[in-house]
C-alpha positions in Angstrom: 141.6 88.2 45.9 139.5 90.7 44.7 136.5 89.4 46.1 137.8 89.7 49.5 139.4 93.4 49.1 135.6 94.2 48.3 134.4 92.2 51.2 136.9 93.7 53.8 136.4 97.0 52.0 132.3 97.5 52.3 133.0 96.2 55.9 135.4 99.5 56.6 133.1 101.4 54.6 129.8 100.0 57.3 131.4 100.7 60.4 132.7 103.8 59.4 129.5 105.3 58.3 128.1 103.6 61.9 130.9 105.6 63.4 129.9 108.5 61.7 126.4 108.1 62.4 127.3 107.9 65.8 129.2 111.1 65.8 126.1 113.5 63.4 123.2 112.1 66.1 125.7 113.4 68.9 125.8 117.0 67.0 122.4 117.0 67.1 122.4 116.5 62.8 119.5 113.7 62.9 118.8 113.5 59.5 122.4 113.2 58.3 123.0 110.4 60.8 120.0 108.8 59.9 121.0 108.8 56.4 124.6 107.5 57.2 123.1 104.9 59.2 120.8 103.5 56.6 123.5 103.4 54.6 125.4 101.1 57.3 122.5 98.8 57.8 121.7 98.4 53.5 126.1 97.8 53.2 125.8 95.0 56.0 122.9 93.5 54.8 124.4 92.7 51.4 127.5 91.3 53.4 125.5 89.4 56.0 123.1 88.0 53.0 126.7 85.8 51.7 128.2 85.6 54.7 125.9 85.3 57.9 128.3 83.8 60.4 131.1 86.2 59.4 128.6 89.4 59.3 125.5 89.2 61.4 127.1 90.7 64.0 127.5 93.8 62.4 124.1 94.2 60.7 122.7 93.8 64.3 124.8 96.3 65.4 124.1 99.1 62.4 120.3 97.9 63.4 120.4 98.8 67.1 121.6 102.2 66.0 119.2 102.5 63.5 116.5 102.4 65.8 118.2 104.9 68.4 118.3 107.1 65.6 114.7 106.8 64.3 113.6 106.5 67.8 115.3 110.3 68.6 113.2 111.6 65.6 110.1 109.9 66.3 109.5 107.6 64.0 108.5 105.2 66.8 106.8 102.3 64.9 109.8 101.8 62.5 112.4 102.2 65.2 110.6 99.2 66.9 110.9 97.1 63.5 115.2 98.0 63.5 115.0 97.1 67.3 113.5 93.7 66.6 115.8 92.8 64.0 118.7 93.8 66.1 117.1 91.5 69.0 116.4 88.4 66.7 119.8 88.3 65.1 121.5 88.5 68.2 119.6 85.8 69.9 120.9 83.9 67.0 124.2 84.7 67.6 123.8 84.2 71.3 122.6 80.8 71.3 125.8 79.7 69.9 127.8 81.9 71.4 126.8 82.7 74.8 129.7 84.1 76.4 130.6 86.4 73.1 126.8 87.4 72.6 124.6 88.3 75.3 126.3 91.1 76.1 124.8 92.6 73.0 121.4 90.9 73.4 120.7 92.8 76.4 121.8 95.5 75.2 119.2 95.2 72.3 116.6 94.0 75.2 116.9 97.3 76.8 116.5 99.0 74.3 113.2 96.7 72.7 111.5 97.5 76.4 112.3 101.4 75.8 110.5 101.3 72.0 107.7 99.4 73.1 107.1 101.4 75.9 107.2 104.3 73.9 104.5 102.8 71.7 102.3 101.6 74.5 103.3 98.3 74.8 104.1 98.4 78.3 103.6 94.6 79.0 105.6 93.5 76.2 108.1 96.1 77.6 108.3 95.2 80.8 109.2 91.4 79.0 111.8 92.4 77.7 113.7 94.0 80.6 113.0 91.5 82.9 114.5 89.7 80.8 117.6 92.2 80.1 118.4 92.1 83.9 118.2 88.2 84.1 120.7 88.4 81.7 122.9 90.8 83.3 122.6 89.3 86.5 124.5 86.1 84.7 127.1 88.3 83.3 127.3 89.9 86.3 128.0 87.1 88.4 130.8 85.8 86.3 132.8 89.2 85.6 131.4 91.3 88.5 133.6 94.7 87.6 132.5 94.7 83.5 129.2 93.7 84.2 127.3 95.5 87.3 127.6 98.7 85.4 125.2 96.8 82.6 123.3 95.5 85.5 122.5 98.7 87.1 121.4 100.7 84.1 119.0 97.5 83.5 117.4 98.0 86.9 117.1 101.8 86.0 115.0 100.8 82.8 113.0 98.0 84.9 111.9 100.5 87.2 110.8 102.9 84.9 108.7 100.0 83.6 107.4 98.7 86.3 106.4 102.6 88.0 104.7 103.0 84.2 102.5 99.8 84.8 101.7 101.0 88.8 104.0 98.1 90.5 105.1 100.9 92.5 106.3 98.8 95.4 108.8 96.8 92.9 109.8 99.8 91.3 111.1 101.3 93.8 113.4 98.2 94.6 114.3 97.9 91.4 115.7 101.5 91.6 117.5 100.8 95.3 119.2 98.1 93.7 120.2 100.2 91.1 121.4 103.3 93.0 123.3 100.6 95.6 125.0 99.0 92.4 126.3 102.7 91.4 127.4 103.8 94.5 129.5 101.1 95.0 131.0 102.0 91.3 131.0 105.3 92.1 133.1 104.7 94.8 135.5 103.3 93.1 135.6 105.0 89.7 133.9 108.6 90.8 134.7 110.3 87.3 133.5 107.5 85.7 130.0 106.6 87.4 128.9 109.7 89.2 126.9 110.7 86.7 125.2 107.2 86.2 124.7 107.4 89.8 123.1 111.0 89.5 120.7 109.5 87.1 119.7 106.6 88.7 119.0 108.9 91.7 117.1 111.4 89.8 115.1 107.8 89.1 114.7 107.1 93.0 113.5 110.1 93.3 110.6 110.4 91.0 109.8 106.8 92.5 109.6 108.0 96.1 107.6 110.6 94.6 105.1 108.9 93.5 104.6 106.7 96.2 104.1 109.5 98.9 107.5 109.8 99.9 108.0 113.2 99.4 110.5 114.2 102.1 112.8 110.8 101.0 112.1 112.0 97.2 113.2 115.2 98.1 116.9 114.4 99.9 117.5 112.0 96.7 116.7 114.8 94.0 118.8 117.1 96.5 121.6 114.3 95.9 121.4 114.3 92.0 121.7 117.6 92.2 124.3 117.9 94.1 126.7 115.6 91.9 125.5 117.0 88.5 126.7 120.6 90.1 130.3 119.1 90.9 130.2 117.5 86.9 129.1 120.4 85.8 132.0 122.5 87.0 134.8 120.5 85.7 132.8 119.4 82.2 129.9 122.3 81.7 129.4 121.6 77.9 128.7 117.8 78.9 127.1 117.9 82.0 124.7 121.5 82.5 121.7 119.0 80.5 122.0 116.7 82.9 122.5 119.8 85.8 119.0 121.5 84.4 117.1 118.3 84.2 117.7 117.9 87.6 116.8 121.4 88.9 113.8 120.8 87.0 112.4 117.4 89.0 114.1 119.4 91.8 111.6 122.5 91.5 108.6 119.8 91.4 109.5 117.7 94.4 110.1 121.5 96.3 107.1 122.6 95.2 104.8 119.4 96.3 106.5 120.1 100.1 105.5 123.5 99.6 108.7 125.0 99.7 107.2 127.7 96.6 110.0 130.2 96.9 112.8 127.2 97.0 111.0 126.0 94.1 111.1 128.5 91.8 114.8 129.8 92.3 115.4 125.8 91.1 112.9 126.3 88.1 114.2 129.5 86.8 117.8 128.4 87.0 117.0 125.7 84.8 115.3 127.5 82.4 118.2 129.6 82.6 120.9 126.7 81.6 118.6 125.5 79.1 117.9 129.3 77.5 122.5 128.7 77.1 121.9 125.7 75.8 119.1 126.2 73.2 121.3 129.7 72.6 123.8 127.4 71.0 122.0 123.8 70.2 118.5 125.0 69.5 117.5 122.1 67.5 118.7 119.7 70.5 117.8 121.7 73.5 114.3 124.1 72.4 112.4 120.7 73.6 114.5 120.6 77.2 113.8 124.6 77.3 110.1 124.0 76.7 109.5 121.5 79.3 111.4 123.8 81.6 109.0 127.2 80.5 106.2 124.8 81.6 107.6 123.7 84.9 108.5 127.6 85.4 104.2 128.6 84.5 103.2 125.9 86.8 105.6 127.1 90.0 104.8 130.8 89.2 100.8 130.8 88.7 101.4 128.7 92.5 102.8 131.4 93.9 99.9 133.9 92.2 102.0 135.1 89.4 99.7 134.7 87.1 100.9 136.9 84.5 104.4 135.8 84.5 103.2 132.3 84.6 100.6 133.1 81.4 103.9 134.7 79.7 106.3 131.6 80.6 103.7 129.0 79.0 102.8 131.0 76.1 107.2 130.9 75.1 106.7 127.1 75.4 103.5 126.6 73.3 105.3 128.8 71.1 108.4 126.9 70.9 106.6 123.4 70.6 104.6 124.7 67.9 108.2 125.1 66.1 109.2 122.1 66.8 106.1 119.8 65.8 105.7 122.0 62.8 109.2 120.3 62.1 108.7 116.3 63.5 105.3 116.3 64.5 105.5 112.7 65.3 107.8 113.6 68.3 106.5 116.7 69.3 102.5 117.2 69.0 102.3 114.9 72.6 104.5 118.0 74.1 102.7 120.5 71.6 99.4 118.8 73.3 100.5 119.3 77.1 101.4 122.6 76.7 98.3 123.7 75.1 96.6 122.2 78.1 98.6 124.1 80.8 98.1 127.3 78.5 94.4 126.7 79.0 94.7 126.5 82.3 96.7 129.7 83.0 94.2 131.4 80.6 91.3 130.3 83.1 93.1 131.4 85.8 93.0 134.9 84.9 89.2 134.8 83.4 90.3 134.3 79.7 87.6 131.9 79.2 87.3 131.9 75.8 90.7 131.7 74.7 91.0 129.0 77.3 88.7 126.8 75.2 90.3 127.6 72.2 93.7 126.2 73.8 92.4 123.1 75.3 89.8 122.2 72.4 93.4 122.0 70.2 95.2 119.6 73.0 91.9 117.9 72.6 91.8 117.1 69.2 95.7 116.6 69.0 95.0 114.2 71.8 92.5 112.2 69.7 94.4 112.3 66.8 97.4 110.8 68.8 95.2 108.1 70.4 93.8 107.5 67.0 97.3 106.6 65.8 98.7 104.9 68.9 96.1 104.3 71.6 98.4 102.2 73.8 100.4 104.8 74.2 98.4 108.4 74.3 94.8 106.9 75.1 96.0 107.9 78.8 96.8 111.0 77.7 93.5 111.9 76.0 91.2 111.6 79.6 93.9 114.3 80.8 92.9 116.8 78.3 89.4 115.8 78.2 89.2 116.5 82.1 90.7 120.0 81.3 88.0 120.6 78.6 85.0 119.5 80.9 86.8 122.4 83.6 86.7 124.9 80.9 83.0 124.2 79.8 82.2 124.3 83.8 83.6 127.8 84.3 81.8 128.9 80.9 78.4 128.1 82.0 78.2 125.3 79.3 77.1 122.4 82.3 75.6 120.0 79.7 78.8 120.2 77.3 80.9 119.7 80.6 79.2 117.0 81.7 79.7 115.1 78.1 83.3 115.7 78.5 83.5 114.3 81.8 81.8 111.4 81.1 83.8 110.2 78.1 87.0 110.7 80.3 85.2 108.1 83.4 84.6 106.0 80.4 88.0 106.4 79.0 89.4 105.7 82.5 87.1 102.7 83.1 89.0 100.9 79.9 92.0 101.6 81.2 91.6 101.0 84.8 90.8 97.7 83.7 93.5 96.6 82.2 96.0 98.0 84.4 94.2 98.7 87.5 97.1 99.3 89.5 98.2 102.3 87.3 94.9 103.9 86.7 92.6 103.4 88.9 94.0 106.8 90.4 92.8 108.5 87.4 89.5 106.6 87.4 88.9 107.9 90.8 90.0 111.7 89.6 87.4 111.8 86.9 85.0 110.4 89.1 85.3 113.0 91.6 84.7 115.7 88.8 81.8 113.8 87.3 80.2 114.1 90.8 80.5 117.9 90.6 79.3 118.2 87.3 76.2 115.7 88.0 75.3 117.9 91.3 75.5 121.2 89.4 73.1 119.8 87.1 70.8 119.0 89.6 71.5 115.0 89.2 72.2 114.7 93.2 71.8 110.7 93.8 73.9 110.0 90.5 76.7 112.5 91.5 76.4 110.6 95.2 77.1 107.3 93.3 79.8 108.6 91.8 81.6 110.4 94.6 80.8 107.0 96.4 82.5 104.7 93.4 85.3 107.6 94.0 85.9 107.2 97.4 86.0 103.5 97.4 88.9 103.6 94.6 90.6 106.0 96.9 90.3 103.9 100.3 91.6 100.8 98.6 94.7 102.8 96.9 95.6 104.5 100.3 95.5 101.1 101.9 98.2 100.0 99.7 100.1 103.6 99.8 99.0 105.6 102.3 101.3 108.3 101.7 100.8 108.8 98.3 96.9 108.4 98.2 96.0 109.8 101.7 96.2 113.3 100.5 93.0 112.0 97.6 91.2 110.1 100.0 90.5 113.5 102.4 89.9 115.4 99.3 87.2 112.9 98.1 85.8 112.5 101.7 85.1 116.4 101.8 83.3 116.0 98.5 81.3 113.2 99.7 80.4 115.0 102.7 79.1 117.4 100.7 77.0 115.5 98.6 75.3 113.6 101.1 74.5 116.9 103.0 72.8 118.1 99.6 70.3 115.1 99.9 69.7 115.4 103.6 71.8 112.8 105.0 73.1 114.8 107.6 74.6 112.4 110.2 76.6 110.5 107.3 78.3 113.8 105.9 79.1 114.7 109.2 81.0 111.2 109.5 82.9 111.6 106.0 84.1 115.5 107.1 85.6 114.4 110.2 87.3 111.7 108.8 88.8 114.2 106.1 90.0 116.1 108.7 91.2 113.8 110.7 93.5 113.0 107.6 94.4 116.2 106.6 95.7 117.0 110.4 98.4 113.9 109.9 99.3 115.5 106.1 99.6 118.4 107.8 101.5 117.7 111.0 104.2 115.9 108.6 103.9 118.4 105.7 102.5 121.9 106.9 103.6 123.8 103.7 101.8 121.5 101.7 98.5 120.3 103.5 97.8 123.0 106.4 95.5 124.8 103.2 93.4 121.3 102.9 93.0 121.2 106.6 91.7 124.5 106.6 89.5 124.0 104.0 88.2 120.8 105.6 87.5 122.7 109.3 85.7 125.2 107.3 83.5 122.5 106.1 83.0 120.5 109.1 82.4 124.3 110.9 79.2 124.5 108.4 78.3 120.9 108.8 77.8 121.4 112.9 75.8 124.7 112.7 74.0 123.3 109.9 73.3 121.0 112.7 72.7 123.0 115.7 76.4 122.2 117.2 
C-alpha cells in the first residue's frame, strides 16, 4: 500500500509540475518553467524506469515539453536530444497501440521537423513531417472533425519545410491544402479556428511571395490581417502578437508592390503594438519589437528617410544587444542581422567607417555561428559577407572587396550544390557582385565569366518561376550588357539590353510602383548603348 501511495503520489507530483511548466513558459518565466520541467521529466523517469507500460506515456509527454521549453531559450542542440526521446518512446507505444498513440507521435514528429530545422537539418526535417502528415492523414480519415485540425497545422509545418529546401512549387500546395482545411473549420467553429486560419494564411502569403506572386501574396496577407484585427478587438491581450506580426509581413509584401506610403503606416503600427507589448512583457516581446524597428528602417530609408531609418535600426541593434547579452544562443543570429542592416543605413548616409565597424561584427558573429552550427547559419554567413564586400567597395578598398566577394561565390557554390533549388538564387546574387568587383579591378574577361555563369543561373530559375526570378534575370542582363560593351562586343550587349528591357516593360506593365524605376534604368542604358553605336 505504501508503495503505490508513492507511485500514484510522484505521478500527481509529475504532471503537476508539467502543468506548471506549462503555465511559467506562457508568462514568459523561462527559466522557472524550465526548471519545473526538468523536474517532471527526472520524477517520470524514475517511475517509467519500474514501470514502463504504466509510465512511458508520461515521460514522453514531460519530454516533448522539455524540448519546447529549451527550444524557446535556445538551447537548440539539447532540445533536439528531449525531442528524440519523446519521438522514440512514442513509436514504442504506438506500435502497440495505434489508435491510442499516434496522435502523440505526430505530435512529437512535428515538432522533431521544427528542431531539426532549426539546427540545419532540413532534410532530416522535412522526414519527419512528411511523415507527421501521413499520419494525420490516417487519423484524419477515420475521425474527420478531431483530426483535420492536426492535419492542417501539419501541412502548415510541411510547407515551411519544403519553401526552406526551394520546393517552392510543393510548398505552396502544401499551404492551399492547409488554408482549405481551416476554412472549412473556420466555418464551422469561427472562434475556435480563425486564428489558425490567419496563420496559415499569413503562411500562404509569404509562399506566393516568394514565388513572384506578389499581387496573390498581397490579398492573402490583406486576409490575415483582416481576421487578426476582428480577434484582436474581442481578445487584445491574446491576439495584438499575432495582429502586429501580421502588419509586419503586411508592410513587406506593400512595400515589394511599391505601395511605400501603405507600407509604412502598416510598419509603424506594428512597432506601435509591439512598443504596448514589450511596455508590459519586455522579456517576451523586445525580440518581436526588434524585428519590427528593422522592418520600420528598411521601409523608411525606401522612402529616403534616412535619418529616421538610421534612428529605427540603431533602437533594434540596441535592443538585440540586450537580449544576446542575456541568451546569446537565441539571439546573436538576430544581434547579427541587425548589425548588417545598421551597416547599411550607415552607408547610406556616407558613414563609411562606422559602416565597417557594424558589418565586420555581423561578420565575425556570423562565423562564429557557422562555426558552431554550419547547417543552419552557413547561409547566413555569404549574406553578411556580401554586405562586407559592399562596404570595402564604397571605401576604396577593391582588393579587400574582392576577397570578400569571392569567399561568399565560394560559400554559395557549396551550398548551391547541395540544395540547388534553394540557393542557386544566392549563387547567382554573388556572382553578379563578383562581376562588378572583378571589372572595377580591371579583370574584364573574368568579371564577363562571371556575369555569364550569373545569367545562366538566372535564365534557368525564371524558367521554372518566371515571376519570381524575372525581375533578377533583367537586372543581370543589364549587367551583362555592360560588361560585354567594356570589351568591345558591341552587337552582343546591345542584344542582352534589349532583352532587359523587354522584361522590365512586362514587370512594369503588371507592377508599375515597383519596376517602372528598373525600366528606366534599363532605357537609359540601351539609350547609351545605340549612340555608342551611331543609332
Amino acid at each position: 500500500m505504501l508503495a503505490y501511495d508513492y507511485i500514484s503520489d510522484t505521478s500527481a507530483q509529475g504532471r503537476v509540475l508539467v502543468k506548471l511548466s506549462s503555465r511559467l513558459s506562457y508568462m514568459d518565466r523561462r527559466e522557472e518553467a524550465l526548471k519545473a520541467i526538468q523536474e517532471a521529466v527526472k520524477l517520470h523517469q524514475q517511475l517509467a524506469a519500474d514501470q514502463p507500460a504504466a509510465f512511458n506515456s508520461d515521460l514522453a509527454r514531460s519530454l516533448h515539453n522539455l524540448s519546447n521549453c529549451l527550444s524557446a531559450m535556445g538551447h537548440r542542440e539539447k532540445a533536439l536530444m528531449a525531442i528524440q526521446e519523446a519521438v522514440e518512446l512514442r513509436r514504442q507505444l504506438a506500435a502497440d497501440r495505434p489508435a491510442a498513440f499516434n496522435p502523440d507521435l505526430a505530435n512529437s514528429l512535428n515538432s522533431l521537423s521544427v528542431d531539426l530545422s532549426a539546427l540545419g537539418h532540413r532534410e532530416e526535417a522535412l522526414t519527419a513531417i512528411q511523415e507527421a502528415v501521413e499520419l494525420c492523414q490516417q487519423l484524419a480519415e477515420d475521425q474527420l472533425v478531431a483530426f483535420n485540425p492536426d492535419l492542417a497545422q501539419s501541412l502548415n509545418n510541411l510547407s515551411n519545410h519544403l519553401s526552406a529546401l526551394g520546393h517552392q512549387e510543393e510548398a505552396l500546395t502544401a499551404i492551399q491544402e492547409s488554408v482549405e482545411l481551416r476554412r472549412q473549420l473556420a466555418a464551422d467553429r469561427p472562434a475556435a479556428f480563425n486564428s489558425d486560419l490567419a496563420r496559415s494564411l499569413h503562411n500562404l502569403s509569404n509562399c506566393l511571395s516568394a514565388m513572384g506572386h506578389r499581387e496573390e501574396a498581397l490579398m492573402a496577407i490583406q486576409e490575415a490581417v483582416e481576421l487578426h484585427r476582428q480577434l484582436a478587438a474581442g481578445r487584445p491581450a491574446a491576439f495584438n502578437p499575432d495582429l502586429a506580426q501580421s502588419l509586419n509581413n503586411l508592410s513587406n509584401r506593400l512595400s515589394a508592390l511599391g505601395h511605400q506610403e501603405e507600407a509604412l503606416t502598416a510598419i509603424q503600427e506594428s512597432v506601435e503594438l509591439h512598443r504596448q507589448l514589450a511596455a508590459d512583457q519586455s522579456a517576451a516581446f523586445n525580440s518581436d519589437l526588434a524585428r519590427s524597428l528593422h522592418n520600420l528602417s528598411n521601409c523608411l530609408s525606401a522612402m529616403g528617410h534616412q535619418e529616421e531609418a538610421l534612428m529605427a535600426i540603431q533602437e533594434a541593434v540596441e535592443l538585440c544587444r540586450q537580449l544576446a547579452a542575456g541568451r546569446p544562443a537565441a539571439f546573436n543570429p538576430d544581434l547579427a542581422q541587425s548589425l548588417n542592416n545598421l551597416s547599411n543605413h550607415l552607408s547610406a548616409l556616407g558613414h563609411q567607417e562606422e559602416a565597417l565597424m557594424a558589418i565586420q561584427e555581423a561578420v565575425e558573429l556570423h562565423r562564429q555561428l557557422a562555426a558552431d552550427r554550419p547547417a543552419a547559419f552557413n547561409s547566413d554567413l555569404p549574406k553578411s559577407l556580401h554586405n562586407l564586400s559592399n562596404c570595402l567597395f564604397t571605401m576604396g578598398r577593391r582588393e579587400e572587396a574582392l576577397m570578400a566577394i569571392q569567399e561568399e561565390v565560394e560559400l554559395c557554390r557549396q551550398l548551391a550544390a547541395g540544395r540547388p533549388a534553394a540557393f542557386n538564387p544566392d549563387l547567382a546574387n554573388s556572382l553578379n557582385s563578383l562581376s562588378v568587383d572583378l571589372s572595377a579591378l580591371g579583370h574584364r574577361e573574368e568579371a564577363l565569366t562571371a556575369i555569364q555563369e550569373a545569367v545562366e543561373l538566372c535564365r534557368q530559375l525564371a524558367e521554372d518561376q518566371p515571376a519570381a526570378f524575372n525581375p533578377d534575370l533583367a537586372q543581370s542582363l543589364n549587367n551583362l550588357c555592360n560588361h560585354l560593351f567594356a570589351l568591345g562586343h558591341q552587337e552582343e550587349a546591345l542584344t542582352a539590353i534589349q532583352k532587359a528591357v523587354e522584361l522590365h516593360r512586362q514587370l512594369a506593365a503588371d507592377q508599375p510602383a515597383a519596376f517602372n524605376s528598373d525600366l528606366a534604368q534599363s532605357l537609359n542604358n540601351l539609350s547609351n548603348r545605340l549612340s555608342a553605336m551611331g543609332h
